[in-house]
PDB file with one MODEL, atoms N, CA, C and O in Angstrom:
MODEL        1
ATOM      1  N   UNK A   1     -25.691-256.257  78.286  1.00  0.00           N
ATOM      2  CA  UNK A   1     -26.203-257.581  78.490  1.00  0.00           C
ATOM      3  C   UNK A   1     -26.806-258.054  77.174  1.00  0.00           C
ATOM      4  O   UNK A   1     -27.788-257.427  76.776  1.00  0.00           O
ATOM      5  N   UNK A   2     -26.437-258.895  76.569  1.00  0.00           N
ATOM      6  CA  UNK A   2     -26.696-259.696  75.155  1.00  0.00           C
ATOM      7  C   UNK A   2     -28.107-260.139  75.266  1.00  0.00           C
ATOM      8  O   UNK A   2     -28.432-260.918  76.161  1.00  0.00           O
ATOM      9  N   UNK A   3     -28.899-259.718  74.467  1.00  0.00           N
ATOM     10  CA  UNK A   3     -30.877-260.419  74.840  1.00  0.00           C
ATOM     11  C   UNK A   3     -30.898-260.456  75.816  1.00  0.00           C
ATOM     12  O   UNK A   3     -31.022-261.562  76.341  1.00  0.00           O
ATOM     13  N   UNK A   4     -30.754-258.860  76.922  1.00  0.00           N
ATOM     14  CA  UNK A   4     -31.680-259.128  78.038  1.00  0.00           C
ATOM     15  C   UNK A   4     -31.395-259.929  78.959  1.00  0.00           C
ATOM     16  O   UNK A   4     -31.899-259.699  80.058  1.00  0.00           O
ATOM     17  N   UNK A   5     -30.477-261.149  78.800  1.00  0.00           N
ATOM     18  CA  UNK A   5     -30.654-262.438  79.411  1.00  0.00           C
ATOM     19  C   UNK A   5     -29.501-262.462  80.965  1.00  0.00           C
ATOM     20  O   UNK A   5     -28.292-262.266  80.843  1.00  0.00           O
ATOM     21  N   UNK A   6     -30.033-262.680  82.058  1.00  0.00           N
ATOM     22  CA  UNK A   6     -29.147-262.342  83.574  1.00  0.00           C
ATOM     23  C   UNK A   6     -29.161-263.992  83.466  1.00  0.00           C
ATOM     24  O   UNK A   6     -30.130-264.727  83.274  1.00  0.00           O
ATOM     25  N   UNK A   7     -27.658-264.361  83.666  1.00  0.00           N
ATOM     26  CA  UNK A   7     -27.388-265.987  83.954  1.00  0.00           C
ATOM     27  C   UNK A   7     -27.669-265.579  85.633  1.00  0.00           C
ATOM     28  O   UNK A   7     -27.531-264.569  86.323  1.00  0.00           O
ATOM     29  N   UNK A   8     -28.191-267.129  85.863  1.00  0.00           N
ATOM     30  CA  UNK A   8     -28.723-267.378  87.411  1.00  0.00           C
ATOM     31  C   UNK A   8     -28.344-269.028  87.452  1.00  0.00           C
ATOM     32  O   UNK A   8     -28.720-269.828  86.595  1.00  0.00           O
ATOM     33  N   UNK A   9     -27.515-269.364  88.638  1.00  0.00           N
ATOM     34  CA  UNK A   9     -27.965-270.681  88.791  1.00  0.00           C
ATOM     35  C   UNK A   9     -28.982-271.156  89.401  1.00  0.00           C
ATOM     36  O   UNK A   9     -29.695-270.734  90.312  1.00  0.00           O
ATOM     37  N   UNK A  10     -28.955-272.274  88.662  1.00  0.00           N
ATOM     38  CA  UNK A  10     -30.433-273.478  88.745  1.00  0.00           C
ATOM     39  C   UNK A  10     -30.049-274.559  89.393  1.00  0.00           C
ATOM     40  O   UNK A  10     -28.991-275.118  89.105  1.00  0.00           O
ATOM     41  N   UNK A  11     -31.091-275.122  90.629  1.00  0.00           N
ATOM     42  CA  UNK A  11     -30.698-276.230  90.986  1.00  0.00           C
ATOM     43  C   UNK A  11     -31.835-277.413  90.575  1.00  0.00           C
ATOM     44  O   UNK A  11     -32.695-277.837  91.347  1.00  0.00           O
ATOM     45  N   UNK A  12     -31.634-277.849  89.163  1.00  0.00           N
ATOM     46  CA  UNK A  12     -32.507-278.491  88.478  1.00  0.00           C
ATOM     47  C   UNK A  12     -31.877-279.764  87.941  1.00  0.00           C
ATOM     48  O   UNK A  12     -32.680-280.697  87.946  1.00  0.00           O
ATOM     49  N   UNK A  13     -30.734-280.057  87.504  1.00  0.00           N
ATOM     50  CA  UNK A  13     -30.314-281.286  87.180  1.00  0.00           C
ATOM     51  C   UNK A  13     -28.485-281.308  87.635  1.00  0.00           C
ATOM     52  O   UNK A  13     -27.745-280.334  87.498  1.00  0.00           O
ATOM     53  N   UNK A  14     -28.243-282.089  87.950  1.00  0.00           N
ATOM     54  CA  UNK A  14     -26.715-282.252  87.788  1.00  0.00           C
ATOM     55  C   UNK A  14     -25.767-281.407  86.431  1.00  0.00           C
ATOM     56  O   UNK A  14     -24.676-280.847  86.542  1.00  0.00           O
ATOM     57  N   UNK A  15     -26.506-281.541  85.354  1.00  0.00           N
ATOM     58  CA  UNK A  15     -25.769-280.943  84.466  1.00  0.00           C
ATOM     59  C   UNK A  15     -26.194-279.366  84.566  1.00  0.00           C
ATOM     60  O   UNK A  15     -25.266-278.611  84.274  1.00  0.00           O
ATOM     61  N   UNK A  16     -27.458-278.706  84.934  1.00  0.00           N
ATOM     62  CA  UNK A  16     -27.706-277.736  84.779  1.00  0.00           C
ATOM     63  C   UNK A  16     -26.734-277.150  86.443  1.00  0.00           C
ATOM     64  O   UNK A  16     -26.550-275.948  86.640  1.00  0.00           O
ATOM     65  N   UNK A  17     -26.529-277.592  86.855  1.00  0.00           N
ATOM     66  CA  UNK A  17     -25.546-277.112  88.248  1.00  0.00           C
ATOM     67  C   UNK A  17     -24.178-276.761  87.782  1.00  0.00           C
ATOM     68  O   UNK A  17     -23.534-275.743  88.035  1.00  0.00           O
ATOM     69  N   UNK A  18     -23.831-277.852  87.007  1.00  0.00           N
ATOM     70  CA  UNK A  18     -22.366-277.830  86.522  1.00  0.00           C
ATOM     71  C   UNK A  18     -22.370-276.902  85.705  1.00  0.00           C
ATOM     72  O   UNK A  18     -21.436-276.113  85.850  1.00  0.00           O
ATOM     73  N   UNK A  19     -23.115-276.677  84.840  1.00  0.00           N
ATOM     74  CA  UNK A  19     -23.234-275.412  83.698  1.00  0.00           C
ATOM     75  C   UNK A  19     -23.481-274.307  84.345  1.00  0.00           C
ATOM     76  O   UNK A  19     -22.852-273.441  83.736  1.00  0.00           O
ATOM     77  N   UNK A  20     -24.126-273.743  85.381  1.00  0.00           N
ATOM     78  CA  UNK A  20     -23.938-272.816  85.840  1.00  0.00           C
ATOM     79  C   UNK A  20     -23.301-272.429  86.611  1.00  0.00           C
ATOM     80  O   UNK A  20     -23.160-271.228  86.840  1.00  0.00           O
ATOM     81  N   UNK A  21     -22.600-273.589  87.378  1.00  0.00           N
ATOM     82  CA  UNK A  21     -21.464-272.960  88.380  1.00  0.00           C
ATOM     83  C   UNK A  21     -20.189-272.910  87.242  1.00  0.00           C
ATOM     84  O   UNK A  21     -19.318-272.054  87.394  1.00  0.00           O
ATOM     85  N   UNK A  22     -20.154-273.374  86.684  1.00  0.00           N
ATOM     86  CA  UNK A  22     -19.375-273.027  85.384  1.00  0.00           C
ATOM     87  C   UNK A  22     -19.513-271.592  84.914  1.00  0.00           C
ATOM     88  O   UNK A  22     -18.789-270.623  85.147  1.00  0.00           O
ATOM     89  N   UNK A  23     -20.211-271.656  84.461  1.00  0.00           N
ATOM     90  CA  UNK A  23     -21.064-270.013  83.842  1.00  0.00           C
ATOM     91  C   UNK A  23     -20.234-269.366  85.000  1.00  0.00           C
ATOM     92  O   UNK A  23     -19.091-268.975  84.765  1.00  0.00           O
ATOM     93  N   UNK A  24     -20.830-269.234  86.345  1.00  0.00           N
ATOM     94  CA  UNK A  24     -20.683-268.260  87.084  1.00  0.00           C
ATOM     95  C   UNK A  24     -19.402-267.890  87.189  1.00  0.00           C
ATOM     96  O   UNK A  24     -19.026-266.737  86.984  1.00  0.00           O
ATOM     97  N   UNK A  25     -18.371-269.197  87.636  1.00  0.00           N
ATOM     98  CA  UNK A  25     -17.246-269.198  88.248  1.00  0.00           C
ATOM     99  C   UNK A  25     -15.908-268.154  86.798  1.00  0.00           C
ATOM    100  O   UNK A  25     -14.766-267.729  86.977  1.00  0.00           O
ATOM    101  N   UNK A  26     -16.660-268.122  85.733  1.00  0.00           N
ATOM    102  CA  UNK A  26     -15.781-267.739  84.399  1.00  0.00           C
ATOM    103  C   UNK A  26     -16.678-267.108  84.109  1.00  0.00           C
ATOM    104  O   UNK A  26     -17.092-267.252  82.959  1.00  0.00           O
ATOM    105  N   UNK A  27     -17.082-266.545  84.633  1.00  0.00           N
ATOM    106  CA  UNK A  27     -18.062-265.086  84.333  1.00  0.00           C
ATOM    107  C   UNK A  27     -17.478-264.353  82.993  1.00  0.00           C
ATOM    108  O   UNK A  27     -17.981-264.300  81.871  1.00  0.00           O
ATOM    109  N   UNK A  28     -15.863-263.634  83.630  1.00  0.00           N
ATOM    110  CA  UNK A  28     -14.893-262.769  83.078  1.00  0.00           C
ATOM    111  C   UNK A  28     -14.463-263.385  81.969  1.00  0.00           C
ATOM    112  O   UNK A  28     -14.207-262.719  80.966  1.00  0.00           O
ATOM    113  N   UNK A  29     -14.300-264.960  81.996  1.00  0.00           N
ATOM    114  CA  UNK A  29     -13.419-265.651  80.820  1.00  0.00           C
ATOM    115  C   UNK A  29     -13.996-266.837  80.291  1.00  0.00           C
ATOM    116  O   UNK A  29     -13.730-268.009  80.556  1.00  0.00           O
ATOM    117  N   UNK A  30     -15.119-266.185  79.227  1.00  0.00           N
ATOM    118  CA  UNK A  30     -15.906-267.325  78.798  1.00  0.00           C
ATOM    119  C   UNK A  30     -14.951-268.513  78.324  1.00  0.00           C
ATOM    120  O   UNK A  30     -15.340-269.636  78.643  1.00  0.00           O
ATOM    121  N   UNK A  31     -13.916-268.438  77.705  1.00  0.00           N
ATOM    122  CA  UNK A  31     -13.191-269.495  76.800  1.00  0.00           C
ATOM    123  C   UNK A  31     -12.638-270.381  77.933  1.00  0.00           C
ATOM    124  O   UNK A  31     -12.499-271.569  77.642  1.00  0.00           O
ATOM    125  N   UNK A  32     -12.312-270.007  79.140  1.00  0.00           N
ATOM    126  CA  UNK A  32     -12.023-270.585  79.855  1.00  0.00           C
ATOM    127  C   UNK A  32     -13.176-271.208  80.954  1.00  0.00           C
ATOM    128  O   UNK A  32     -12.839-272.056  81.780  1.00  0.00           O
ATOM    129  N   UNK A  33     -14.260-270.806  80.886  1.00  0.00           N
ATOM    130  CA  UNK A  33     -15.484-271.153  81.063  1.00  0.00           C
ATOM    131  C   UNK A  33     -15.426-272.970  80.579  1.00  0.00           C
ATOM    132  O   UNK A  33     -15.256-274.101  81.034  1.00  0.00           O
ATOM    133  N   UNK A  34     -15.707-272.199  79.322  1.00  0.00           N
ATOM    134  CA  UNK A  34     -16.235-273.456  77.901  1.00  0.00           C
ATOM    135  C   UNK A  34     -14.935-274.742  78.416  1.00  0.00           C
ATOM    136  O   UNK A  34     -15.185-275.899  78.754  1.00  0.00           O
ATOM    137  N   UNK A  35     -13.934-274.267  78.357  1.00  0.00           N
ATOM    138  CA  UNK A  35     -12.821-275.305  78.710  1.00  0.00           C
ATOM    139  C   UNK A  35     -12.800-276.043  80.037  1.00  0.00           C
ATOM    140  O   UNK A  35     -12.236-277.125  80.203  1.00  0.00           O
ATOM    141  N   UNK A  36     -13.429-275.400  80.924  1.00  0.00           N
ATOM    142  CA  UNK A  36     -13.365-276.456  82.370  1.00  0.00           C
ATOM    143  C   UNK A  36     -14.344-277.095  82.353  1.00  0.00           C
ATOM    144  O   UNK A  36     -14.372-278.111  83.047  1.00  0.00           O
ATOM    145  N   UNK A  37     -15.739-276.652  81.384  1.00  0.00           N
ATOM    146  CA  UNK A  37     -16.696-277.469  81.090  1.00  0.00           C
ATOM    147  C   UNK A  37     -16.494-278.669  80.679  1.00  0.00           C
ATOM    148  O   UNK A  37     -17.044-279.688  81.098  1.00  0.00           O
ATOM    149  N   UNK A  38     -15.433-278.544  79.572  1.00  0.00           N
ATOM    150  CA  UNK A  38     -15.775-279.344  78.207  1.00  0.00           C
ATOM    151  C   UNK A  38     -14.069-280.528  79.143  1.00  0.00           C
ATOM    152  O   UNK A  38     -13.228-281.141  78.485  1.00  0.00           O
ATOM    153  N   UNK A  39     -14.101-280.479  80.110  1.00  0.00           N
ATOM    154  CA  UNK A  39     -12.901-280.898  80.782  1.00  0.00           C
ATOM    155  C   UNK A  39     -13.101-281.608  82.165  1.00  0.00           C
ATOM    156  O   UNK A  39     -12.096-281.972  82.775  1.00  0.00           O
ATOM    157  N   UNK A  40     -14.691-281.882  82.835  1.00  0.00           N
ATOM    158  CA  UNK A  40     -14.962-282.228  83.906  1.00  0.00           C
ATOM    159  C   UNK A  40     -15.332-283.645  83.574  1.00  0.00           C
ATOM    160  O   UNK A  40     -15.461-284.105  82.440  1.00  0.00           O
ATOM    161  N   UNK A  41     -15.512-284.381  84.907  1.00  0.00           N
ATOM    162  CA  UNK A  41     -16.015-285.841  84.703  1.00  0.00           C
ATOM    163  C   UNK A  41     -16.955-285.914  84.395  1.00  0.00           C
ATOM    164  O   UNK A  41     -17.623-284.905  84.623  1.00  0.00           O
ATOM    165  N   UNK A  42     -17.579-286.910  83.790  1.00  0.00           N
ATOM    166  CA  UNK A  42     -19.015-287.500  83.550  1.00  0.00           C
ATOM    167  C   UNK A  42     -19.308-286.946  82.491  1.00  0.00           C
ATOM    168  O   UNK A  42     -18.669-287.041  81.443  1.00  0.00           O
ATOM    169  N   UNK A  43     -20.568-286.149  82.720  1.00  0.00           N
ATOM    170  CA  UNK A  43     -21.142-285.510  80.981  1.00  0.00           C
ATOM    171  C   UNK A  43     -20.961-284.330  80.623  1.00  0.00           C
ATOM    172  O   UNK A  43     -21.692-283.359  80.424  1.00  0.00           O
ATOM    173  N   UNK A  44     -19.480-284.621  80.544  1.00  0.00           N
ATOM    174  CA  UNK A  44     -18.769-283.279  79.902  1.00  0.00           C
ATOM    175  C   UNK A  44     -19.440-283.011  78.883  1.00  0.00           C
ATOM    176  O   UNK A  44     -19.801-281.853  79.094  1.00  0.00           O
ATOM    177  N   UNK A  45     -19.943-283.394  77.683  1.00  0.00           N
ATOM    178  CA  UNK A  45     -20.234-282.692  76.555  1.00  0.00           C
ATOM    179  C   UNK A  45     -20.958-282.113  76.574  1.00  0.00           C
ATOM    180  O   UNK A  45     -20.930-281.098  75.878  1.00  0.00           O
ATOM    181  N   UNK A  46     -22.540-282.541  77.750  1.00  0.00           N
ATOM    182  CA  UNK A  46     -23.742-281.647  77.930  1.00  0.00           C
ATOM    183  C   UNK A  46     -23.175-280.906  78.756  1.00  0.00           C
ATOM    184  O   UNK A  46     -23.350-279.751  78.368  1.00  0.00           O
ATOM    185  N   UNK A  47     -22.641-280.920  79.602  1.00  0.00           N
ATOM    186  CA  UNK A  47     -22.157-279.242  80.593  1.00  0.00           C
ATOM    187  C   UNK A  47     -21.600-278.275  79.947  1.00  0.00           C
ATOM    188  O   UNK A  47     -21.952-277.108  80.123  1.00  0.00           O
ATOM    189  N   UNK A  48     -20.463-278.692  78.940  1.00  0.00           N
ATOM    190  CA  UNK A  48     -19.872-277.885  78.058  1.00  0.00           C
ATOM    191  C   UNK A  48     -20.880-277.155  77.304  1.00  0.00           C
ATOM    192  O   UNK A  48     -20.738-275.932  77.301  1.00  0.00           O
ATOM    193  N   UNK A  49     -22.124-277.765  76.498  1.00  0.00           N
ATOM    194  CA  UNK A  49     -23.085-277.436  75.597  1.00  0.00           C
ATOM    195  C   UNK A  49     -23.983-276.345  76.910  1.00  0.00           C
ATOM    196  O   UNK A  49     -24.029-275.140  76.663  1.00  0.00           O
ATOM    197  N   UNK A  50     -24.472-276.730  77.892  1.00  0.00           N
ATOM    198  CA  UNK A  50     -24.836-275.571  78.563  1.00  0.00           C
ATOM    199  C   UNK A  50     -24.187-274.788  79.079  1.00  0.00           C
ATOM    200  O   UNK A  50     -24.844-273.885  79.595  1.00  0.00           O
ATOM    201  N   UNK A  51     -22.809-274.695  79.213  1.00  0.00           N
ATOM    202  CA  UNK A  51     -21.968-273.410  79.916  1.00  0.00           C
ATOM    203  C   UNK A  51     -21.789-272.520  78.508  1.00  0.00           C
ATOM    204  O   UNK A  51     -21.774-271.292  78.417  1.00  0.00           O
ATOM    205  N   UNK A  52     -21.656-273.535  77.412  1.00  0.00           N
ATOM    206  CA  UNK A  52     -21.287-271.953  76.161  1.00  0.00           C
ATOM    207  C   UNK A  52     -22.410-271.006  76.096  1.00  0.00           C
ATOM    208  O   UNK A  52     -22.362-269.795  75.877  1.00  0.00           O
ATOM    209  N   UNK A  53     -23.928-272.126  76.433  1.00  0.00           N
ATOM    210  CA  UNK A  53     -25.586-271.452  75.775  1.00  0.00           C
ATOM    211  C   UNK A  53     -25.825-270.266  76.640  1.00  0.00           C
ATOM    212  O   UNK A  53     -26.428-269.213  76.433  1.00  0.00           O
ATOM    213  N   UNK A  54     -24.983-270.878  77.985  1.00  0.00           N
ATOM    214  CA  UNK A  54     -25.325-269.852  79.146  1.00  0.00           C
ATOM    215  C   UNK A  54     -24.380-268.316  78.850  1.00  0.00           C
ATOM    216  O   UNK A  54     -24.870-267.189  78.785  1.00  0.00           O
ATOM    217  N   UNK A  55     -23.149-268.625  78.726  1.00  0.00           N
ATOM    218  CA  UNK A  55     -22.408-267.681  78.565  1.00  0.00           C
ATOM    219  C   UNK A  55     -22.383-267.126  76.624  1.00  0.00           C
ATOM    220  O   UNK A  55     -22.135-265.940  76.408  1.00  0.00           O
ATOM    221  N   UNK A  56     -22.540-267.682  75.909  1.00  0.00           N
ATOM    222  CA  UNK A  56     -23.310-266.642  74.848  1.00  0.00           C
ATOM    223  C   UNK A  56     -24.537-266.096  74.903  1.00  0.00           C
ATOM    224  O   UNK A  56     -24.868-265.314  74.012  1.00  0.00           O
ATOM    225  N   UNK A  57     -25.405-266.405  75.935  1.00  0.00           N
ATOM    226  CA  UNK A  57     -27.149-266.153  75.664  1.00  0.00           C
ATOM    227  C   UNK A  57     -26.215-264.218  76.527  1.00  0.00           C
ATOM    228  O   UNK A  57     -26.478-263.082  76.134  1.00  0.00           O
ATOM    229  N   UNK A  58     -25.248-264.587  77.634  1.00  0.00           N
ATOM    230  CA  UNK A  58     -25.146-263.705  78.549  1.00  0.00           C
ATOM    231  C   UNK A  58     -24.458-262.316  77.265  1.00  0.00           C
ATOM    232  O   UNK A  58     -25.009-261.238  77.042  1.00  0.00           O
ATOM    233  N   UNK A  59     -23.152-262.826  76.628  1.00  0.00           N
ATOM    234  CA  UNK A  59     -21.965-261.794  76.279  1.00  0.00           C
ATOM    235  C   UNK A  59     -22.064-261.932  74.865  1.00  0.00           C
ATOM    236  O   UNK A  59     -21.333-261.299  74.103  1.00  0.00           O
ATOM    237  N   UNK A  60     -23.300-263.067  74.325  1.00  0.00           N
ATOM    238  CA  UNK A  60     -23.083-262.266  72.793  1.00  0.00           C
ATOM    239  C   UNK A  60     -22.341-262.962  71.933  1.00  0.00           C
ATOM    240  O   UNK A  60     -22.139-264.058  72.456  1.00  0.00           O
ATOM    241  N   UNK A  61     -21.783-262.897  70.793  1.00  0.00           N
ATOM    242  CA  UNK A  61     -20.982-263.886  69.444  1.00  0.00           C
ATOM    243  C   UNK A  61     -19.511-263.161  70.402  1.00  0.00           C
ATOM    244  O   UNK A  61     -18.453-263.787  70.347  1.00  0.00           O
ATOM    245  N   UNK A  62     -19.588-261.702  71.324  1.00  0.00           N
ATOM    246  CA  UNK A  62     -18.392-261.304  71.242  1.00  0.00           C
ATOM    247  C   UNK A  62     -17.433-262.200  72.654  1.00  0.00           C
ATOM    248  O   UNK A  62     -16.301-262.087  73.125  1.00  0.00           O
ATOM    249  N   UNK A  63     -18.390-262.902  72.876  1.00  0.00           N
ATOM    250  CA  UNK A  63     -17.377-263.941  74.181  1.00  0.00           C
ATOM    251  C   UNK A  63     -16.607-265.185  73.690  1.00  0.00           C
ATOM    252  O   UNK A  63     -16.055-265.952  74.477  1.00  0.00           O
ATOM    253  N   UNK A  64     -16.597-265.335  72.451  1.00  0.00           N
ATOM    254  CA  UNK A  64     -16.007-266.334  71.710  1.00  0.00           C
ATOM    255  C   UNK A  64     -14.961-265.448  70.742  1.00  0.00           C
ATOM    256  O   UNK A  64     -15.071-264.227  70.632  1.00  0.00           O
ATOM    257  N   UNK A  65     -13.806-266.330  69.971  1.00  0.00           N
ATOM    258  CA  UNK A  65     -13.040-265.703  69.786  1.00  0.00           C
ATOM    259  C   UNK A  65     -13.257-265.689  68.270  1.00  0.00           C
ATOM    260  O   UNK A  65     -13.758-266.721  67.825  1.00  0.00           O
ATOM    261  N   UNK A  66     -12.902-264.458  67.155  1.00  0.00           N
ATOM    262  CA  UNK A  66     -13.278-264.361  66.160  1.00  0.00           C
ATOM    263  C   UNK A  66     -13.163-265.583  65.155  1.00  0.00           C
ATOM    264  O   UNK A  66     -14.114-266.024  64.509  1.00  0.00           O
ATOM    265  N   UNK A  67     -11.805-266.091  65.110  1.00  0.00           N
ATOM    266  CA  UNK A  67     -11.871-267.581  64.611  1.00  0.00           C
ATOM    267  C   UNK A  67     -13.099-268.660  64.752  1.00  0.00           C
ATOM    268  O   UNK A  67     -13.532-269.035  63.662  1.00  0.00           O
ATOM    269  N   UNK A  68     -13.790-269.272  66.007  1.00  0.00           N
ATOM    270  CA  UNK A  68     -14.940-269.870  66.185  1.00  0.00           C
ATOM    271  C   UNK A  68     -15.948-269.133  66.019  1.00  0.00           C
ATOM    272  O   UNK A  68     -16.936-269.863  65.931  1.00  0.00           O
ATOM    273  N   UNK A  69     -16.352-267.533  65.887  1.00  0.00           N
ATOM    274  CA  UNK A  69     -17.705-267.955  65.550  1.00  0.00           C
ATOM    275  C   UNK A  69     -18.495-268.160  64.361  1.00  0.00           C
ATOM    276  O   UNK A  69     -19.712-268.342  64.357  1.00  0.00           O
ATOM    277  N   UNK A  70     -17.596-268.116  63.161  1.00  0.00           N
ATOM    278  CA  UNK A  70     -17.985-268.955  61.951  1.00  0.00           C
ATOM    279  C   UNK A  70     -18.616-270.247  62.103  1.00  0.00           C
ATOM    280  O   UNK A  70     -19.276-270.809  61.229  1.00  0.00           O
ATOM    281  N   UNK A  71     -18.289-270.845  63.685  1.00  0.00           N
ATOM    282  CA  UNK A  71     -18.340-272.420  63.387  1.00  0.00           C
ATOM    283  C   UNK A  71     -19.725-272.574  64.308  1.00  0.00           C
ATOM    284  O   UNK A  71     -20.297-273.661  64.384  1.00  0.00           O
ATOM    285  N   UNK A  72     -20.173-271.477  64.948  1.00  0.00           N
ATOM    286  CA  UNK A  72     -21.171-271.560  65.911  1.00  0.00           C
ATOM    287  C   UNK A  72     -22.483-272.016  64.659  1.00  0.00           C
ATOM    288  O   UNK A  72     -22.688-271.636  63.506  1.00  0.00           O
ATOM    289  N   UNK A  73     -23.008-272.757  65.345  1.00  0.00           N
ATOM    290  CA  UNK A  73     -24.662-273.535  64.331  1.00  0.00           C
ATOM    291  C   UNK A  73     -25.486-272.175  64.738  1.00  0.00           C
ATOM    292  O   UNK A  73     -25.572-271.628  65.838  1.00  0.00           O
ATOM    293  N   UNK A  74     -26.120-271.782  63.350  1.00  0.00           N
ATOM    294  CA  UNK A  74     -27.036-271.507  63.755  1.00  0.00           C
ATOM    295  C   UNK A  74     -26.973-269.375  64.312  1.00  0.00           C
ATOM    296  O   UNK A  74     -27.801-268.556  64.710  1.00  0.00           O
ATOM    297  N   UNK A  75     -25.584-269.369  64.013  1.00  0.00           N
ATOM    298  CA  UNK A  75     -25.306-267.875  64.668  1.00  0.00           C
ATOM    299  C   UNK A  75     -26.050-267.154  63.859  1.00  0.00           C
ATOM    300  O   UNK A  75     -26.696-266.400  64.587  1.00  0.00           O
ATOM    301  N   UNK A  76     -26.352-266.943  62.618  1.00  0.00           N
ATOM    302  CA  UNK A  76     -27.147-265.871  61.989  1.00  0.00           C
ATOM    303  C   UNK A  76     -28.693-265.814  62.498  1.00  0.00           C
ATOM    304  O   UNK A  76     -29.362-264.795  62.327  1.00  0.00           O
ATOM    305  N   UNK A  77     -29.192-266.915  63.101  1.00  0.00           N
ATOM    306  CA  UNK A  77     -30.313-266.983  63.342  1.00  0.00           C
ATOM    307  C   UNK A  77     -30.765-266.646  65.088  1.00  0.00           C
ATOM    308  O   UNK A  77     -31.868-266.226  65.440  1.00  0.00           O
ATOM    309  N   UNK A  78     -29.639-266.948  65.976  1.00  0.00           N
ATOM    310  CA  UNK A  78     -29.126-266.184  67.494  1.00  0.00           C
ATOM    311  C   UNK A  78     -29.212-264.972  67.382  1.00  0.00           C
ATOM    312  O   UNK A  78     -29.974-264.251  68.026  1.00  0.00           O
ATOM    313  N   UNK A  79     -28.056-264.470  66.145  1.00  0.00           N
ATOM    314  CA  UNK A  79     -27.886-262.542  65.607  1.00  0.00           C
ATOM    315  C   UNK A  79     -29.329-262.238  65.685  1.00  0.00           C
ATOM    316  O   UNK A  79     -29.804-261.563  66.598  1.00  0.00           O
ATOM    317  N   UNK A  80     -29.967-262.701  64.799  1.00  0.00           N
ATOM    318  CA  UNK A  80     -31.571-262.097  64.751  1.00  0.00           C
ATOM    319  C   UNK A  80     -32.105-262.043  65.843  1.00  0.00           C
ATOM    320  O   UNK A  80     -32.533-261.009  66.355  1.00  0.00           O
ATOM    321  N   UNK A  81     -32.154-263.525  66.489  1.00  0.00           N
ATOM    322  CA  UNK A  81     -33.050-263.469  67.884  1.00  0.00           C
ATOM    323  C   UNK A  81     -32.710-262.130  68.648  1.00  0.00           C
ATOM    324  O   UNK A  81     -33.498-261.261  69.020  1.00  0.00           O
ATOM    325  N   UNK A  82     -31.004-262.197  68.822  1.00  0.00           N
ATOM    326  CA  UNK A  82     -30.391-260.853  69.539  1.00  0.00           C
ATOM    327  C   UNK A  82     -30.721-259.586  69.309  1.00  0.00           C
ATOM    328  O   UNK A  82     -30.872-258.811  70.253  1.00  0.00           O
ATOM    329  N   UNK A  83     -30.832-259.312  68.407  1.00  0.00           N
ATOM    330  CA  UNK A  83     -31.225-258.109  67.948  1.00  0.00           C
ATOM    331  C   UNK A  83     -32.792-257.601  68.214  1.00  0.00           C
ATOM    332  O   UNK A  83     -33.268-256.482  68.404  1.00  0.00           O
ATOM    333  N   UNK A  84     -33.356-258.893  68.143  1.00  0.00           N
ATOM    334  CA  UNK A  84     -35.197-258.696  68.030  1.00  0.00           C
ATOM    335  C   UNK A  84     -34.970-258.377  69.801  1.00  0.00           C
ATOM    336  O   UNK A  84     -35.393-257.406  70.429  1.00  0.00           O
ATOM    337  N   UNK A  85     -34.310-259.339  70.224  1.00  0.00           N
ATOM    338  CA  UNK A  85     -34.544-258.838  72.087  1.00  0.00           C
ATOM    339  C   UNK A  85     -34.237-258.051  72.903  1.00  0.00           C
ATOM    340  O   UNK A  85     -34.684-257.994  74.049  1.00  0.00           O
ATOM    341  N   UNK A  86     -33.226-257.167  72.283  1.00  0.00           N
ATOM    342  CA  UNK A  86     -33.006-255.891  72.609  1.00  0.00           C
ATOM    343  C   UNK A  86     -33.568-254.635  72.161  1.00  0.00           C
ATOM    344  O   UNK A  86     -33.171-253.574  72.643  1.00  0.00           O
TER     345      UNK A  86
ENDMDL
END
């Protein structure tokens, strides 16, 4: 488990529902996760942005595919967090 962190859904906003039944439902296949996110009606871009946070906080830089995570913001500074939380 990547920092400790157990995804749970939340029933706190419309987008935080969609991001986690997202999360949940692509547990096994984050990329395909990120894609039904980044692919639903309305505010796709924030569901997408919380299904990746949810499913990297869960599996780590290694649930993305080696090509993108150069492009992830901010990954050297996640690496650290990760490391400090385990």
């Amino acid at each position: 488990m990547a920092c400790g962190v157990q995804v749970r859904a939340a029933a706190v906003t419309t987008r935080d529902d969609a991001g986690s039944h997202d999360t949940l439902r692509h547990a096994d296949d984050p990329v395909g996760g990120l894609a039904r996110a980044a692919s639903t009606s309305g505010d796709s871009d924030s569901i997408a942005c919380l299904t990746g946070a949810f499913l990297g906080a869960r599996y780590g830089m290694s649930a993305w595919p080696a090509d993108w995570q150069h492009r992830i913001e901010y990954a050297d500074q996640l690496a650290t967090l990760a490391t400090a939380w385990d």
